[in-house]
N, C-alpha and C positions, 0 to 999 in steps of 0.2 A: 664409810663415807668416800668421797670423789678424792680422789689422786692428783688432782690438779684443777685446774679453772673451768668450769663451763659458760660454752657463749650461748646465751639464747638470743637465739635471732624472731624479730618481730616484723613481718612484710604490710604492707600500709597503701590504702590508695583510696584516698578521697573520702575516710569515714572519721569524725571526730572520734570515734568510738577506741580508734586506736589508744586514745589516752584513756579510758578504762582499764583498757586493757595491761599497760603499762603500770599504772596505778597498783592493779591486782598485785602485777610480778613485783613490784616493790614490798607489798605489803605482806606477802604471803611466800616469801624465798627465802627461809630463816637457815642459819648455820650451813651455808652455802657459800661457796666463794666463787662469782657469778658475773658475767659482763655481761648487758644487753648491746645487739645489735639490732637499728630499727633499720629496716631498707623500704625507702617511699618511692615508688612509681609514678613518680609526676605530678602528683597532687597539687591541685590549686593554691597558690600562694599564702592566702590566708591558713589553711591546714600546716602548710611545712612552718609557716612561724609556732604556730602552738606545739611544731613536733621539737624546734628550736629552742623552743620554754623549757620543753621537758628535758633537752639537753642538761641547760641550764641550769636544771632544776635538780639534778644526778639520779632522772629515771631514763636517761640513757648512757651510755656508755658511748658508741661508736653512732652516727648517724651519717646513714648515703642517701642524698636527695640527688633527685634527676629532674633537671628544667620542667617547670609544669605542662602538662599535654605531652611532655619527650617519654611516653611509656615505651617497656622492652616486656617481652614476656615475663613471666612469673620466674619461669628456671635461671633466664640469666642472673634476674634479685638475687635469686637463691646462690647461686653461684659468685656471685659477688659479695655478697653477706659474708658466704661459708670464710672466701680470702681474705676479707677482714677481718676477721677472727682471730683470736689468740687461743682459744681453749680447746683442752686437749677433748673433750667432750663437747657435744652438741647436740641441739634440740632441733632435729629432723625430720618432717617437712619443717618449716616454721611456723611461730603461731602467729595467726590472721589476727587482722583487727577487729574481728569479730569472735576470740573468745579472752574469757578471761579465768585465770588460774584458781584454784581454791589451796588453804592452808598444806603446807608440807607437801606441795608437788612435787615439788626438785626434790627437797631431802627424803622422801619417800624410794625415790628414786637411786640416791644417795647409798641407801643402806642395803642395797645389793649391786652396789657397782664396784666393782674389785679393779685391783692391776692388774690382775691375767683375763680382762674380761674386754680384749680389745674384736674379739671377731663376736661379740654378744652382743644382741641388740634389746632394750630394756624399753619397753612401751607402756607409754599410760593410757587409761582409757581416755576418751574423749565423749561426754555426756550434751543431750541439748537440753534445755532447759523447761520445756513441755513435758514432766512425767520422768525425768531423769533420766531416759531411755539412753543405752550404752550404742553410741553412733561406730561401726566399722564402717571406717572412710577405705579408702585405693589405694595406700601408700604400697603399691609393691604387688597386691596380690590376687587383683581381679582384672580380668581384659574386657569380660561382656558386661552388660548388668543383664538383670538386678542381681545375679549371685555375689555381685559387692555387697551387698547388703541381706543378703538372705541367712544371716548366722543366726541360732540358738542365741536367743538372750540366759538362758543359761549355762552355754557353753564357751568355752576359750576359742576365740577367731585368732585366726592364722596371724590380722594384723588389724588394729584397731586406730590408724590415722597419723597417731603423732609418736616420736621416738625419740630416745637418748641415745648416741651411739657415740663409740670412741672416734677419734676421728684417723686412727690408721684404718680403720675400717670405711670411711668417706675414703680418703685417698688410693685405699685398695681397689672397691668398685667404679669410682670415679664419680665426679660430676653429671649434673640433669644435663638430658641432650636438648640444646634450646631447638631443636627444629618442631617441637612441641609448642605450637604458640596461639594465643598468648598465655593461652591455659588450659590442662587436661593432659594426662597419660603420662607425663612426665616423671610422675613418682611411680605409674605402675609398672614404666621402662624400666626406673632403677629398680624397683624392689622385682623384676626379672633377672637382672644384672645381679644383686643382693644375690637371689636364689643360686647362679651361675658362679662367684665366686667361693662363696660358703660350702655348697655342695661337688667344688672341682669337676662340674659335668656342662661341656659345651653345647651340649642339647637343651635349648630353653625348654622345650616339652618336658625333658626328664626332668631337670633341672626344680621346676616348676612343683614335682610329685615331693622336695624336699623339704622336713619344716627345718626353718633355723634354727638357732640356738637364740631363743625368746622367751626373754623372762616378763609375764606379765605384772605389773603392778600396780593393782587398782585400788591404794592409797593415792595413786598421782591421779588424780581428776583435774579435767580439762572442761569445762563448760564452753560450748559452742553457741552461740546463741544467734546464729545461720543470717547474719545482718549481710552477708559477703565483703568483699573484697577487691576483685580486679574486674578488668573489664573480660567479656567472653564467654562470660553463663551461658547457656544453653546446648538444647541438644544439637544443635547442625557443627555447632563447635565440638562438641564432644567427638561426633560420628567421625568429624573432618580427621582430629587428632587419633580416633581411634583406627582409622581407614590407614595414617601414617605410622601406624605401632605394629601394625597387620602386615605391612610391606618390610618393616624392617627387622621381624620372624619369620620368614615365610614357612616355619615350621610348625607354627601355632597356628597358623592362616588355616595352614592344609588337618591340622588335628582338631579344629571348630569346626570345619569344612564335612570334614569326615562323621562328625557325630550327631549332624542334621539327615 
């Protein structure tokens, strides 16, 4: 079991669904010793009072509202969340308010998180709810598509969305780079960063050829059920961000370059 507290962070913007979501983690985070953090992006007034109920109510733990309409990208939340944090462990990217947890995710998770297991990164799957199909989200390990999405459903993907990780391991890589805004590439920069600390190779390229040390655990189920979240969907935002992930390797520019 967990060696200390884990914070799970929940990011919010403008979906009552948020509180499903919340609900889940209350209902289904058993023998766990566990804080939530919710971080809301602006949400209309009406929304932050029901997130203030849930305060009240002890399905949150820490809550940061930001003036309604005052949105900041997704990474800064994220990074704000992470500082408010007390737990030696965390739930990385965050969960949106659009999924919700099923029984024994944490402690699934729990039963292979050791104290010497600070450079280990321990992922759950993350399922949508059409056919239970196992969603590989970008956290870390795709720059084009669709090869983000192109894994063997019977096979172990590299990285599957959502993670537990120590958090001398956050502190090591560092924080999202918010010039990723308001949303997109930002966890595929870190999980580049990821790749480049773990593997001691300052060549994002090489880097890249490394797998971590990733223990999959597909007791932890994470239902997605793709309602979204922030503002910023789409592709001209994707490309924009991906066009600013592209400039700031220019060694991966020139090795995608190279294989057209």
């Amino acid at each position: 079991m967990f060696d200390g507290l884990v914070s799970v962070i929940v990011t919010s913007w403008n979906r009552e669904e948020v509180v499903d979501c919340l609900v889940s983690i209350s209902r289904h985070t058993d023998e766990t010793t566990y804080e939530v953090i919710v971080t809301d992006n602006g949400s209309d007034e009406g929304l932050q009072r029901e997130l203030q109920k849930c305060q009240h109510c002890g399905l949150i733990n820490r809550l940061l509202l930001r003036s309604p309409g005052d949105c900041q990208s997704w990474a800064a939340s994220m990074n704000e969340a992470v500082l408010a944090s007390q737990g030696m462990w965390l739930v990385v990217p965050s969960l949106a308010n659009d999924f919700i947890v099923t029984p024994n995710w944490l402690g699934a998770m729990g039963q292979v998180a050791r104290r010497d297991d600070a450079r280990r990164v321990h992922w759950a799957f993350a399922v949508t709810q059409d056919g239970q199909q196992m969603q590989a989200e970008g956290f870390g390990g795709y720059v084009l598509e669709p090869a983000r999405y192109a894994h063997d459903p019977n096979d172990d993907p590299d990285y599957t969305g959502h993670a537990l990780l120590h958090r001398g391991l956050w502190d090591a890589v560092g924080p999202y780079d918010t010039q990723f805004e308001p949303i997109y590439m930002e966890d595929v920069d870190w999980g580049i960063r990821l790749h480049m600390y773990l593997s001691s190779e300052i060549d994002p390229v090489a880097a890249l050829q490394y797998r971590p040390a990733i223990q999959l655990v597909p007791d932890a189920v994470l239902i997605h059920t793709k309602i979204h979240t922030v503002r910023g969907h789409g592709a001209a935002m994707w490309g924009r961000n991906r066009d600013r992930l592209l400039a700031k390797y220019p060694a991966i520019k020139q090795a995608l370059e190279a294989q057209r």
